[in-house]
One Martini backbone bead per residue (centre of mass of N, CA, C, O) as a GRO file, in nm:
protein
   81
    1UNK     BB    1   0.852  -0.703   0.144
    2UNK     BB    2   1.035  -0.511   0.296
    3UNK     BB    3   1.301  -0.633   0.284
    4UNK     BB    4   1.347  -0.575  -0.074
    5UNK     BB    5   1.363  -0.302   0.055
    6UNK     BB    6   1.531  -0.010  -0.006
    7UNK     BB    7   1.646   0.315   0.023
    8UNK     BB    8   1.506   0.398  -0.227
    9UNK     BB    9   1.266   0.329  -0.157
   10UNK     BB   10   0.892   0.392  -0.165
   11UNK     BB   11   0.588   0.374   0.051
   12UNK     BB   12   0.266   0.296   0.046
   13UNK     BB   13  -0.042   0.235   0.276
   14UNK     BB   14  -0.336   0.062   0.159
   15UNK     BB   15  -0.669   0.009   0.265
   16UNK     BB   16  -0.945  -0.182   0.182
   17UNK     BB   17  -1.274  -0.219   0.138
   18UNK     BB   18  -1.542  -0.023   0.068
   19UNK     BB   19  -1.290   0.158   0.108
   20UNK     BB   20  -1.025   0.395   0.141
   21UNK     BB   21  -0.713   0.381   0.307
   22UNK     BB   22  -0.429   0.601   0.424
   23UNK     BB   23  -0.163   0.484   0.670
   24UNK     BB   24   0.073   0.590   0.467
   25UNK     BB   25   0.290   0.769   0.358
   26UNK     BB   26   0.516   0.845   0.136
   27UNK     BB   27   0.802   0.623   0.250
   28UNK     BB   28   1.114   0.589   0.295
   29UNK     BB   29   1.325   0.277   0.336
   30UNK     BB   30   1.444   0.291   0.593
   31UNK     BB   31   1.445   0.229   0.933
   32UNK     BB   32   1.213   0.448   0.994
   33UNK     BB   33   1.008   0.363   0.805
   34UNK     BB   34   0.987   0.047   0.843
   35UNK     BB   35   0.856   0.093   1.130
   36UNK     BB   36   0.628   0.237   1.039
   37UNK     BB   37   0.523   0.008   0.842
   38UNK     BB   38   0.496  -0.211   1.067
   39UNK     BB   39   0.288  -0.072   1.234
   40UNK     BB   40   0.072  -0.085   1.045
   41UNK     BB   41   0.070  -0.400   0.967
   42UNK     BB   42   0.021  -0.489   1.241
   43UNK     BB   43  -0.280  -0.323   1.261
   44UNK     BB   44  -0.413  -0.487   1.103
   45UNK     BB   45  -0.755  -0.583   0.986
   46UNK     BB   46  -1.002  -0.742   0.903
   47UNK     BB   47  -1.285  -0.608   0.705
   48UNK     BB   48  -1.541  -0.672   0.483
   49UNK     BB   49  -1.459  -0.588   0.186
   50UNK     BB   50  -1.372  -0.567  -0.195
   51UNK     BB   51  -1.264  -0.238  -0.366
   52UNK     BB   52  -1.028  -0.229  -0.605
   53UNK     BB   53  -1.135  -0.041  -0.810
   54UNK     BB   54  -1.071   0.230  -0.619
   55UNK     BB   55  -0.799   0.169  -0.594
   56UNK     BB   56  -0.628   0.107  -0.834
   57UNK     BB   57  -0.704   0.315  -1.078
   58UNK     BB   58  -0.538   0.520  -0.990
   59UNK     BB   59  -0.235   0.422  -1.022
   60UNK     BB   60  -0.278   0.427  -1.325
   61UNK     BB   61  -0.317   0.738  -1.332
   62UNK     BB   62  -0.138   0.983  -1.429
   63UNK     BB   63   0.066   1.203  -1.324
   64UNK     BB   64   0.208   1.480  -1.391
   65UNK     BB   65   0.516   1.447  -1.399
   66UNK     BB   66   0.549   1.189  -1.298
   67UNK     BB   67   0.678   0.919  -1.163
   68UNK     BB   68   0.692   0.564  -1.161
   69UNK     BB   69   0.523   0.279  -1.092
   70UNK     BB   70   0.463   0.027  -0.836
   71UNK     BB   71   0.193  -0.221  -0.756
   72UNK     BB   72   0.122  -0.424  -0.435
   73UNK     BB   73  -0.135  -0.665  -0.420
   74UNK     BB   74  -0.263  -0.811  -0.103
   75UNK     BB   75  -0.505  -1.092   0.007
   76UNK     BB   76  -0.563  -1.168   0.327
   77UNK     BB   77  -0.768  -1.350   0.199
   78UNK     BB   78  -0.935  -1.699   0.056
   79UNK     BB   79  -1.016  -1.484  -0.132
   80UNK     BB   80  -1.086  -1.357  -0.431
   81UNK     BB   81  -1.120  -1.072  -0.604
   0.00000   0.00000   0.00000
């Protein structure tokens, strides 16, 4: 996914299992930022279950004067959500 994205791209990485952990803040995809990125990814372990709900929810609910969002999320085991 880093591959595709641009200097104009920004990232925040959360992990969540029962609970929801934010990795990264919101960090502009330059080549310090990637290498932040990449760091926080290689550090995963899966690890719990799968609380959905609690991550997604917010990225849809807009706060005032928010930019628009874009959410990517991706299931690293071979169970569905």
């Amino acid at each position: 996914m880093l591959s595709v994205l641009t200097d104009r791209d920004r990232l925040a990485l959360v992990t969540f299992n029962t609970q929801a952990e934010q990795l990264t803040n919101l960090t502009p995809m330059n080549e310090e930022g990637r290498e932040v990125a990449m760091e926080a990814i290689r550090g995963l372990r899966a690890d719990g279950g799968t609380d959905m709900l609690k991550v997604v929810t917010p990225l849809f609910v807009p706060d005032q004067g928010s930019e628009p969002r874009t959410c990517c999320c991706r299931n690293w085991s071979n169970r569905p959500f």
